[in-house]
N, C-alpha and C positions, 0 to 999 in steps of 0.2 A: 703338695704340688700336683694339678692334674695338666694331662694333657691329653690332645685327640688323636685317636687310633684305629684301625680299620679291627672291624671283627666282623667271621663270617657267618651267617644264620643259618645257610643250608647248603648245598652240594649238588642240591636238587633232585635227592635220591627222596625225599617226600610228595615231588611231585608225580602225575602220570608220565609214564616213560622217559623218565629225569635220564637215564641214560642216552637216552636216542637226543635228547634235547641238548645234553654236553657235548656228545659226541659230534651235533651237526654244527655246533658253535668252534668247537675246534678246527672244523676240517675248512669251514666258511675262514676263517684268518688262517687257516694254513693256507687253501687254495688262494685268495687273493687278499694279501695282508697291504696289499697300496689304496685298496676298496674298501670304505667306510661299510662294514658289513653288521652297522647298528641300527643304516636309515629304515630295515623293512622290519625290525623287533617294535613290537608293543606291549606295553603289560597295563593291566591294570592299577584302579586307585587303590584298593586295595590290595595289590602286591601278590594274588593268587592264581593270577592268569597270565602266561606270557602265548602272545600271539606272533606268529614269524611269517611274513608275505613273501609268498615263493615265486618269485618272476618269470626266470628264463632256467631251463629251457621248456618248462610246464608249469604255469599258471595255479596257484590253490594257496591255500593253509594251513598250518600246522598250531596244534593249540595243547597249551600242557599246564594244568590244573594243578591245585595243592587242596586239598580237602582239612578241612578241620576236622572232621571224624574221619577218619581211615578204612576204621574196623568195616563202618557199615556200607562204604564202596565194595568193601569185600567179599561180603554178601548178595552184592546185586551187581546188575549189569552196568556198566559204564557206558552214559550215552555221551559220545563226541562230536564235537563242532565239526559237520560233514555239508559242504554248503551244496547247493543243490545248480549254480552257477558256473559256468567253465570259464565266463571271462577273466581279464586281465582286473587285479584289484588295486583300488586306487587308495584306500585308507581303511583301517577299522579304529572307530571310533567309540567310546564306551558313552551312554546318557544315567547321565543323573534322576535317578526315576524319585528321587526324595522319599524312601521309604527306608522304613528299618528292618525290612526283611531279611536283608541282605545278599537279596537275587541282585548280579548284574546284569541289565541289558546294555548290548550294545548293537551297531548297525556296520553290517559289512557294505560300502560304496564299491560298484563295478564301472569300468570304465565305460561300460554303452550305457549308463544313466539306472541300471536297476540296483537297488538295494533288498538286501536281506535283514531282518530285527532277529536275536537270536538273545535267549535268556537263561542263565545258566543258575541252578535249583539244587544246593544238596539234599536239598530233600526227594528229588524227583532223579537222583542218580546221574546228573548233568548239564546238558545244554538241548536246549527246546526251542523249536523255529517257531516265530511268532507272528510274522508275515513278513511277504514278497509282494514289492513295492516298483512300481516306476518313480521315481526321483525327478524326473525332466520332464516337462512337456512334448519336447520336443523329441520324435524319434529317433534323430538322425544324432543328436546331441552327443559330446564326450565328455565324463567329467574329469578336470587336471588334477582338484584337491579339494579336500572337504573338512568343516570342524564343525562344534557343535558348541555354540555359547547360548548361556542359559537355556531355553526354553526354545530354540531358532536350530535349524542346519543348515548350513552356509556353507554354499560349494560355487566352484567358477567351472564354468562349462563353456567350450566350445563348439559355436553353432557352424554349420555347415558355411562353405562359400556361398556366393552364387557365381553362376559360369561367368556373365557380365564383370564381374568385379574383380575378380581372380587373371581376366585374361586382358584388364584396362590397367590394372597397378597391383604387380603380384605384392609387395610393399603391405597394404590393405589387408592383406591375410594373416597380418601379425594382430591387428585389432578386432578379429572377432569373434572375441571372447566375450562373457557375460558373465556377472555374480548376480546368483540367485539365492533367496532364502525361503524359509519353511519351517512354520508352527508343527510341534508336538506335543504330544500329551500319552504318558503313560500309565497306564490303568491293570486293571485285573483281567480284561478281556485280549487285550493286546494295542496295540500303537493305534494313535489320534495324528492321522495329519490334517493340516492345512493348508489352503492353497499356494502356489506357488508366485514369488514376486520377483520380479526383476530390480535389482537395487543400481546395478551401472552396468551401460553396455557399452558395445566398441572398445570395449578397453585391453591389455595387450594380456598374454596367460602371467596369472597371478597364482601363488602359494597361500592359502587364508590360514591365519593361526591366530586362535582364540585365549581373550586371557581378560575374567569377568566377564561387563559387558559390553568391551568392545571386540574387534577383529581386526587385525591389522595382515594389510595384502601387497604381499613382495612380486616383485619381477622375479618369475621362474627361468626366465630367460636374459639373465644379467650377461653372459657371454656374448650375446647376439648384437654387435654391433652396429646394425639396422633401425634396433627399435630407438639410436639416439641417447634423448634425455632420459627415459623412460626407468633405468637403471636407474637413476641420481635420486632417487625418492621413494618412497613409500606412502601407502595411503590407510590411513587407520577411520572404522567405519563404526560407528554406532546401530546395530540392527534396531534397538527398538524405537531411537530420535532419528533415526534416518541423516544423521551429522557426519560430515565428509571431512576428511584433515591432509592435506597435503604436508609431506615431514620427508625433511632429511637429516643423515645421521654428522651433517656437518652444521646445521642451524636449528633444527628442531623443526617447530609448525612454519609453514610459509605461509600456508594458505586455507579456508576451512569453509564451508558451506554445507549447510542445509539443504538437501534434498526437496524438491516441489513438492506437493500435496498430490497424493495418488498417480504421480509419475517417476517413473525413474531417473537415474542422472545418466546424462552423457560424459563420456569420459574426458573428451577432447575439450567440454566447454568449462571443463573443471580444472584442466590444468592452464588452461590458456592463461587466466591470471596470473601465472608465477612462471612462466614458461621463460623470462627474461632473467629472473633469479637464478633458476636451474642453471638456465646455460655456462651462467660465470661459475659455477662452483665444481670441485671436483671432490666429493666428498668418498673417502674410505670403503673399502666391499663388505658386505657383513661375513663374516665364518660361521656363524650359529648364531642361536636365542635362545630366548627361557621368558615362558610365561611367569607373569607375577601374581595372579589370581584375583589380584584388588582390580587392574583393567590395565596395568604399566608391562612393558616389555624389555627385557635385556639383549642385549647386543654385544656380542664380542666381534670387534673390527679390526680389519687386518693391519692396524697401525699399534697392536694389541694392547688400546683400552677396552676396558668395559664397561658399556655405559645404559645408563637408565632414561627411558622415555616411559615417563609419569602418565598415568590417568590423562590429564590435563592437557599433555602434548610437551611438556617441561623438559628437555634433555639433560641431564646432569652424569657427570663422570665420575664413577666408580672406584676403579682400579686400574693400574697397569701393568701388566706381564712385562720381563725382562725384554730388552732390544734382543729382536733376532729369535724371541724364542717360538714363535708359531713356523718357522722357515725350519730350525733344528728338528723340532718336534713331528712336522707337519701339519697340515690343515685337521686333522682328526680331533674332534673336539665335542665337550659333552657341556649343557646347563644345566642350574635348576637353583630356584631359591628355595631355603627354609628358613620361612618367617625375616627375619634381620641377616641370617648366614647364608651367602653366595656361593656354593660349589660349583668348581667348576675344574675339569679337566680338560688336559693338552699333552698329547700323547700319551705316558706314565707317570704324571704326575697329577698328583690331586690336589687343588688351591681350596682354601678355604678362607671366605673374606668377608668381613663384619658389613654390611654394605652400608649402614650410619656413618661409620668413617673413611671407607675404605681400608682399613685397617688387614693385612694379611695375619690368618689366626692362625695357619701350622700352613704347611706343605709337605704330605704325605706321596710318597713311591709307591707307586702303583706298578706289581710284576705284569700286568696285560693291560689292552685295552679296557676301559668299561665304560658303561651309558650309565647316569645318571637319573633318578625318579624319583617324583615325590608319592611316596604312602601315605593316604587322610588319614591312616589311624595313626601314624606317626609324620605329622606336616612339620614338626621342627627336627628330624634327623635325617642327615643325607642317607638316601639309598643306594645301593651299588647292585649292577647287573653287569656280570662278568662271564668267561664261557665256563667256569668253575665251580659258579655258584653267586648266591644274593650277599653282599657286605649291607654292614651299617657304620658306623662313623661315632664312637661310642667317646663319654669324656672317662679316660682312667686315671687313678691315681700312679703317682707315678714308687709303686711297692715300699712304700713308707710304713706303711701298716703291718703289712704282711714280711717284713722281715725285722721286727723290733729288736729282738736280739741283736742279731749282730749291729742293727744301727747305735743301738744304746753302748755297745762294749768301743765303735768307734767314735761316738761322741764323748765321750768321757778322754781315750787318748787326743780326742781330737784338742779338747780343753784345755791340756797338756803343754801339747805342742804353743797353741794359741798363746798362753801365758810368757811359756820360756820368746817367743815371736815378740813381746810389750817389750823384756828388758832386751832384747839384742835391739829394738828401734830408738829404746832410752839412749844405752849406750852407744847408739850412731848420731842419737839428737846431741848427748852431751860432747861429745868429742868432739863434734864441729867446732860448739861455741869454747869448746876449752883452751884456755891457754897454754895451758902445761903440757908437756908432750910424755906423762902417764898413760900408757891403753888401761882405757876404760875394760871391765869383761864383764859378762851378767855375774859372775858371783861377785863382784862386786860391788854390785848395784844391791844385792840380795842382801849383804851380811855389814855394807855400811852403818845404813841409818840414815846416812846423813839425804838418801835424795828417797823424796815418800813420795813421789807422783807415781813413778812404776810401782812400786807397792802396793798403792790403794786401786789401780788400775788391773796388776793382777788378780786382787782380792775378788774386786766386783764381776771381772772377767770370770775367773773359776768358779761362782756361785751363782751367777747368771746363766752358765751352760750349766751347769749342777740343775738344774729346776727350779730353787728359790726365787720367791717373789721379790719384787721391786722392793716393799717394805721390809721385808727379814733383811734384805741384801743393806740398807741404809741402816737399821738398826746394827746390824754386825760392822761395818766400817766406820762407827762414829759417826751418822746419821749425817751419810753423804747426798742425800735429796737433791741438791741440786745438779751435782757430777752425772747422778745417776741419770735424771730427766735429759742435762744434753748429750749422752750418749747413747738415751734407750733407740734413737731411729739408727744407729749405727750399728749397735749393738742386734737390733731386730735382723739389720740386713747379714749382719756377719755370722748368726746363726744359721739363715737361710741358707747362705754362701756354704756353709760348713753342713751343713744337711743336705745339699746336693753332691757335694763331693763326697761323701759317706754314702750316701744312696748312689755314685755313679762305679764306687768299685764295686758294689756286689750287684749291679742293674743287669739286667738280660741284653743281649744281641738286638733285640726291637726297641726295647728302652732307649736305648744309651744314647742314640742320634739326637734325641727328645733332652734328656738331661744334659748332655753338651752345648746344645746350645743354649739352653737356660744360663749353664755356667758363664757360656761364653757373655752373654747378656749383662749377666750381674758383675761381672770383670768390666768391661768397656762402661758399663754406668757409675761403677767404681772408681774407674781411671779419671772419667772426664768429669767427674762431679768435685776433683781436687786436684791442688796442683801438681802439673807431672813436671817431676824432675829429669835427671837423665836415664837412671834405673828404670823408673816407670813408664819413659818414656821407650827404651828398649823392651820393656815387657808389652808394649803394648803394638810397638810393629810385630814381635812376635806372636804375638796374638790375632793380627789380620794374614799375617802371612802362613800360620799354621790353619787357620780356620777361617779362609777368607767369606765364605757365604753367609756362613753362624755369623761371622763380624757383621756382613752386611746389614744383613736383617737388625741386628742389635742398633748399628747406628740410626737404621729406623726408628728404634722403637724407643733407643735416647733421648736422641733430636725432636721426635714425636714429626717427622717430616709427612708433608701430605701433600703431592701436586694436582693442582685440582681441575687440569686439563687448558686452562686459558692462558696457559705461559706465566704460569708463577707459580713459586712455594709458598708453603708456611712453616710456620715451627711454633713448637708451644712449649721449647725447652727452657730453663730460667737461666738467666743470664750468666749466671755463676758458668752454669756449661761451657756456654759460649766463650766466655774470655779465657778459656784453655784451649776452646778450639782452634781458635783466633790469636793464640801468641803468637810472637813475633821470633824468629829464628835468633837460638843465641850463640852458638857457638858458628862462628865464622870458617875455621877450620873444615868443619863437616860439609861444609858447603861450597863450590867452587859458581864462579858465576862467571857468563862472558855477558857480555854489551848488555847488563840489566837482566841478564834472565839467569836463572837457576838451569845447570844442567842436571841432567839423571843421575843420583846419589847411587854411590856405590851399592853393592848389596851388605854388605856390609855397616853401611850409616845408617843408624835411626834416623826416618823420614819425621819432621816434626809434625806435632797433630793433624793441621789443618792439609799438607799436603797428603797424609796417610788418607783419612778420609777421600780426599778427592779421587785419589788411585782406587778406592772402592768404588767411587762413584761411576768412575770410567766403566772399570771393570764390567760391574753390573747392568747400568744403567746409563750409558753415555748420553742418551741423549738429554739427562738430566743436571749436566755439568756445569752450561750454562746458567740455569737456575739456581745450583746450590751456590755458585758464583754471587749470584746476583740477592741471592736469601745472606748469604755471610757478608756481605758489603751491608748490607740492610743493618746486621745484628753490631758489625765494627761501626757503623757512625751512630749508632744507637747509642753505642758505651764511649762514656770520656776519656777511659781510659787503654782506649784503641789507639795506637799509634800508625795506624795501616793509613790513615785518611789527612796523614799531615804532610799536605800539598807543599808547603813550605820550608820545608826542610829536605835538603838535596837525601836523594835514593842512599841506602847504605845495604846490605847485606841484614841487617837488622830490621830495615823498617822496609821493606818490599813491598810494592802495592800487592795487594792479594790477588787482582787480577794475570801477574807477573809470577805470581808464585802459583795457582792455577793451572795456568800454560806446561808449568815441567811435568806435567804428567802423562800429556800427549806426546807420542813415540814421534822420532824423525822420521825425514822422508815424505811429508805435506799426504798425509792418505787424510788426513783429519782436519784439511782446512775449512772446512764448512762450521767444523764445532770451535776453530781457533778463531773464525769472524764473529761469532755471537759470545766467543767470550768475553773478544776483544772492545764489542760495540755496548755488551752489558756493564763492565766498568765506567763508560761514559767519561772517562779520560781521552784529553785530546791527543797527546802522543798514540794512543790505542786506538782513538778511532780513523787518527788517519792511516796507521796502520793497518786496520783491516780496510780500509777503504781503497789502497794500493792491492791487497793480496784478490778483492774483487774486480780491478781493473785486470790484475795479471790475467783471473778466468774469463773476461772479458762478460762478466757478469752486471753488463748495462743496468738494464731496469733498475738491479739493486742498486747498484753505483746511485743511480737518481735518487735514488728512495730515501738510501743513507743520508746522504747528504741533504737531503733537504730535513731531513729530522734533525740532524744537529748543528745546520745552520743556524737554528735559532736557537740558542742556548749560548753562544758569545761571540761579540764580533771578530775577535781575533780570529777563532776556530772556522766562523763565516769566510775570511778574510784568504786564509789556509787552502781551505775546499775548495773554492773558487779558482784558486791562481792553478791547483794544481789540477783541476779538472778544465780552465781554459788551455793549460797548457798539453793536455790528452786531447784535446778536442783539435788540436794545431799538430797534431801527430795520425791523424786518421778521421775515416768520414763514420765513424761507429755509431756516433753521440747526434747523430744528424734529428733523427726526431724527438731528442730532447733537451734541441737547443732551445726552445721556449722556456722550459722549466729552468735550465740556466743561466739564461740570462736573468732572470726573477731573481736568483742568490747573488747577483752582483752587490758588493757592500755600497754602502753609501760613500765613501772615500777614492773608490778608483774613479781613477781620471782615462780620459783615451790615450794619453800619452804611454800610460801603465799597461792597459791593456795593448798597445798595437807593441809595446816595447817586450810582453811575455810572449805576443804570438812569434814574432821577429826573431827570437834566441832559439825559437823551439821547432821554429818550422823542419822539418826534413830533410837531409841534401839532394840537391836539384842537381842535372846538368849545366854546364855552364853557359851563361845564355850569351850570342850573338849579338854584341853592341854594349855602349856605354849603361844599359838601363838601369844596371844592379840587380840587387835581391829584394829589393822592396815590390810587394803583391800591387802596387800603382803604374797606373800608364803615366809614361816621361815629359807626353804635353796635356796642355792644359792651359789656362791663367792662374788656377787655384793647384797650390798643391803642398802639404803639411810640411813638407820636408825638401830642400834643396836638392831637388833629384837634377842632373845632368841635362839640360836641354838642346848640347848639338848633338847634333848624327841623329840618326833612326834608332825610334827605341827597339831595343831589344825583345825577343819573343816573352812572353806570359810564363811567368816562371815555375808554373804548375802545371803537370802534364794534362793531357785533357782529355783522361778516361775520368777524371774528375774524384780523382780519390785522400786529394787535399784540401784546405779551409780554401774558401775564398771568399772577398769584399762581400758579394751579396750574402753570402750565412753570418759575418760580422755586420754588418749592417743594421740590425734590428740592434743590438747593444751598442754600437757605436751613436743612433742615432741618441737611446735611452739616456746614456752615459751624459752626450751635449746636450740634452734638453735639461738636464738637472745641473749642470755644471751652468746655462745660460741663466734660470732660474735665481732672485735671490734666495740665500740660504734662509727657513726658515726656522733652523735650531733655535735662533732664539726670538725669538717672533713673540713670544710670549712675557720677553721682558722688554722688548720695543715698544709692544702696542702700548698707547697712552691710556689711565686709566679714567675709567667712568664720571669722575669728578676731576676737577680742579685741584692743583698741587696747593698747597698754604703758599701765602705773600713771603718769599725771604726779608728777614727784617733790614730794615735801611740805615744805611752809613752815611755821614759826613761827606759831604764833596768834598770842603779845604783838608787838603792830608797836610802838615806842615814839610817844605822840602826837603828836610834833612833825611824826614823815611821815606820820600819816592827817589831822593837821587843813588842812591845804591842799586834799588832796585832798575832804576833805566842804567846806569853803569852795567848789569850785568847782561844787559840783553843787548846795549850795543856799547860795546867796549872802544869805538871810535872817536874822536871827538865831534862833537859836534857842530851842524852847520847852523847858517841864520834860520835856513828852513828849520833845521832840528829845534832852534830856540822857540820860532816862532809855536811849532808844535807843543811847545815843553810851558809857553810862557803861560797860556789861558787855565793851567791846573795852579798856579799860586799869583792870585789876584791880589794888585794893591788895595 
């Protein structure tokens, strides 16, 4: 069994004045531990230079080297990175010179536009100035930020005002900024530039960060609620195709163009195309990134997914950090991919995440803050820069190896125990089905004869942990082959199971967090891979409730759950799982229920599977409840033998809808209504949705209100029918719904009549003062010619029975429905129009009868239709059907 572990490489006592470099790392988070005191650290790709940008209150640099020979620094003079520059410095950035020398050059950027090239030579005892450079055309220029993809350095610089402009719409002064870029070439003599290009101007101060060969350019000024839209997006540039991408981290690409031919882009005429997209959306802040190197960018957003924006522009989601944990932790946050594996830290803790699946591969505690790097000479291991020293992220075994002894002396007792463990389950299997009321005991089982399953079951057990092969093992038991084969994946795993617990008593302090939860793993995949009775089902609340995180994660990695960011799960667990998750509560007792819901079970009561789970779900991850909600309805109508989805059978304490059982997890006191409407709407039961449909009206939560309702109006007329009566009659209680009485009137079913509706608004109206005259409470004036109803016509009518600040229904807001209502009511009906209309042809000739009926069969039949006697008229009628 391996797992991953921090180990440290150095201390920093190998580098040049590795103390002075601990010691300023310590004092920087002592002095201000709320100040991300990582933003102004650089190190190199090769892990041998750390560089620290000194700001306030004296501008410079401090650089501290690791030499691969030692000795021979020792002998000569140490030349140090001494810039020759006082200004303020905006970046030091390292170039890829493509050689295998293994001199680094890199380029210190100043904020008035000059750059230094500085290349550091163990052969030559250090760092060596290789030229001093203007960077800007322009002199007056500042640069904000600079990187360096492939072969190009791309930095945004902002140009001066002019007086005109600054003194017509100070506004203006957010847009004049500019990305510019610039060919290099590095040689034996020193730095190749080339000319300088304007790639977009006017555009507002951006952050440029390279990754391959694109560049992707943030709002540095996301705070500044001036610049508008301008936060809401991101623009990723192609230096060498000059291709533009408008991208947000709430839809990916909106929008993308190509750059003209030997001109630059303007900023304003690039976003104008998507400027009506922007507005509607409000998408997530970023907290950090991490270049990807192939041309894709990572993003952790403060909704704490993390998510990948592809090469291509493709947004796809990653992972998600627990709810609440960037808020706990703080915003302090580190990237970096290696190769498939996502590092990434949030405050003390170190994630590490398979990024193919999203998959979380450990979560290590981290005692300090640390930054995060990738080393080329090692691009598949996480690096760690702390104030203590360098970590790496090593896979170890977890001391299996190196303590065989004692492992071997407790797997042997272990086999022991294991064995005597077969007949105590024998003799609980046979006592159930026994009829005699004999106690069973294992030496009974042992010195019978008469019952050989535990026997042969011990056999193979004790010789299986013994070492012997499959075949020795079937050879010695009467050549049990096929016993053996269906127990060998049982048998594999109860080894495992029993070689962690042997390796967890003699594990170290560091280990043991590692092998507990392994344990905890192979228990909960144990439990739910079979059925759990009452026992097991006790050992397994105790199991979330002593290690409730270990639990968490395990049921991850049970379930195999994966949410993939668009409001849904998956599972790729096999069904067998499921139908334990998914049983139905059996003992009644344990359970108390008022009006259909399960209350909060004792502490005391084993919570049955499927609500234990969910209590983790909350715990960890609430905003995931709804989904797993809506994933376990998925998996019960999947299986036949689900009893959760039998609509037809009145509710019992047995058969609880799961959305019902659910609900008991969330604590009283309504703090968690928002997550008790999307449970209630994800069931898609009409009792449930009209209930959360009322718990939205209580928050006066319109829009939704509309929303709802018109999604499950269509799904049955009755539920149509429901929605309707009970949202006209909210709409006859207040003027709230006023601008979305179009939408409902559109839900009117096809069966109300006006009588129906004026008769719900009538019950439901308000109490009014009492009005002044015969007129009543009917919303109608008392003359007229026309009027629906027998209103009183002597005396004066009485005043308008709704106040007239206008804050109840009246005639003119019914009226658009009342007219809808009598146009379909005057209408024939045309339900069946279909078996009306006549068809295409001619019906066949019925075949022909006899005129002379003889009288005896028509007089009965005229007897029964008029039972009178008959007059002369009646005969004269009666006489021309029997002719002489």
């Amino acid at each position: 069994m391996t797992r991953l572990a921090l180990d440290q490489v150095t201390d920093f006592g190998d580098f040049t004045r590795g103390k002075d470099l601990n010691e300023f790392l310590k004092q920087t988070f002592l002095n201000n531990p709320s100040k991300n005191g990582w933003s102004d650290v650089r190190i190199s790709p090769d892990g041998r230079h750390i560089h620290v940008i000194l700001r306030k209150p004296k501008c410079g640099l401090m650089t501290f080297d690791k030499f691969q020979r030692p000795h021979l620094i020792q002998c000569q003079k140490y030349l140090d990175l001494v810039l020759t520059k006082t200004a303020p410095i905006v970046d030091v950035v390292y170039l890829d010179n493509n050689k295998d020398s293994g001199d680094a050059v890199l380029i210190v950027v100043f904020e008035n536009g000059k750059a230094e090239f500085w290349k550091f030579s163990e052969r030559k005892s250090g760092w060596h100035l290789l030229q001093a450079v203007d960077l800007c055309n322009c002199p007056r220029a500042r640069v904000v930020s600079v990187c360096v993809s492939l072969n190009f350095i791309v930095w945004c610089e902002e140009r001066p005002p002019s007086e005109s402009s600054s003194s017509v719409n100070p506004n203006r002064n957010n847009f004049r900024y500019c990305i510019c870029k610039r060919t290099f070439e590095v040689d034996e003599g020193g730095i190749n530039l080339g000319g300088v290009k304007i790639a977009l101007h006017n555009n507002p101060r951006y952050m440029v960060i390279s990754s391959g060969e694109n560049v992707y350019l943030f709002s540095d000024d996301a705070k500044d609620k001036s610049l508008g839209t301008v936060s809401k997006f991101f623009l990723t540039w192609s230096p060498q195709n000059d291709l533009f991408r408008v991208s947000s981290t709430f839809e990916g690409v909106l929008h993308q163009r190509a750059s003209p031919a030997n001109r630059e882009s303007d900023f304003k005429s690039l976003v104008t195309d998507c400027i009506g997209a922007l507005s509607a959306i409000s998408p997530p802040a970023i907290y950090g990134f991490a270049s990807m190197g192939s041309g894709g960018l990572l993003f952790l957003l403060s909704t704490g997914w993390v998510c990948e924006v592809q090469k291509d522009g493709v947004l796809r989601h990653v992972y998600k950090l627990p709810d609440n944990c960037l808020v706990s932790c703080g915003t302090h946050n580190s990237l970096s991919v290696y190769q498939d594996i996502l590092a990434l830290t949030v405050g003390r803790t170190l994630y590490l995440i398979d990024t193919t699946c999203g998959r979380e591969l450990e979560k290590i505690p981290l005692k300090r803050e640390s930054l995060l790097f990738v080393n080329r000479l090692e691009n598949d291991t996480p690096h760690l820069l702390s104030d203590t020293g360098l970590f790496v992220v090593m896979r170890r075994e977890a001391d299996l190896k190196n303590k065989q002894s004692p492992g071997r002396v407790e797997m042997v007792s272990s086999s022991a125990v294991l064995v005597e463990a077969v007949f105590e389950e024998a003799c609980k299997y046979y006592q159930q089905r026994s009829l005699g009321s004999t106690q069973l005991t294992a030496e009974k089982l042992k010195k019978g004869g008469m019952f050989q399953a535990p026997l042969s079951l011990a056999a193979i057990l004790r010789d299986y942990l013994s070492g012997l092969k499959p075949t020795d093992i079937a050879k010695g038991n009467g050549g049990s082959e096929k016993l053996l084969c269906s127990l060998d994946s049982e048998l594999k795993s109860l080894v495992a199971l029993e070689s962690i617990k042997a390796t967890l008593v003699t594990a170290s302090e560091k280990d043991l967090e590692g092998l507990g939860e392994a344990l905890v793993q192979q228990e909960v995949s144990r439990l739910l891979s079979s059925e759990v009775d009452r026992e097991h089902l006790l050992y397994l609340n105790f199991v979330f409730q002593t290690f409730p995180s270990e639990a968490w994660r395990a049921l991850q990695a049970v379930l195999h759950l994966r949410c993939n960011g668009e409001g849904s799960m998956s599972t790729k667990a096999p069904a067998e799982v499921w139908k334990t998750v998914l049983a139905p509560i059996q003992s009644v007792s344990n359970f108390h229920h008022h009006n259909g819901q399960q209350k909060q079970a004792p502490a005391n009561v084993a919570l049955p599977v499927f609500e234990l789970l969910c209590h983790s779900v909350f715990r960890f991850q609430p905003s995931w409840l709804p989904r797993f909600l809506e994933l376990a309805q998925q998996q019960a109508g999947s299986s036949s033998s689900s009893s959760t989805w039998s609509y037809g059978v009145k509710e019992s304490p047995e058969s609880l809808p799961l959305y019902k059982r659910a609900l008991t997890v969330l604590p009283d006191g309504g703090r968690h209504q928002d997550l008790e409407v999307e449970m209630l709407l994800c069931s898609q039961r009409p009792n449930a949705v009209m209930q959360a449909l009322r718990i939205l009206m209580e928050q006066e939560q319109w829009e939704r209100v509309t929303r709802v309702a018109e999604r499950f109006c269509r799904q049955s007329p009755l539920l149509n029918k429901e929605i309707f009566t009970t949202l006209l009659c909210e709409v006859s209680h207040h003027r709230s719904l006023d601008q979305y009485l179009d939408l409902l009137w559109a839900l009117c079913p096809e069966d109300v009549t006006v009588t129906s509706i004026l008769n719900i608004v009538l019950k439901n109206l308000p109490s009014c003062p009492k009005a002044q005259g015969p007129a009543g409470p009917f919303p109608f004036p008392s003359q007229g010619p026309a009027r629906p109803f027998p209103f009183p016509s002597q005396g004066p009518p009485g005043p308008f029975p709704f106040p007239t600040q206008g804050s109840q229904l009246t005639i003119g807001l019914l009226k658009p429905l009342l007219n809808k209502v009598l146009l379909r009511e005057t209408k024939p009906s045309q339900r069946y129009a279909d078996i009306l209309q006549s068809p295409t042809f001619p019906p066949p000739t019925p075949p022909r009868q006899t005129k002379g009926l003889p009288r005896a069969a028509t007089e009965p039949a005229l007897d029964c239709h008029d039972p009178k006697p008959r007059t002369s008229s009646g005969a004269g009628v009666v006489a021309p059907l029997n002719p002489v």
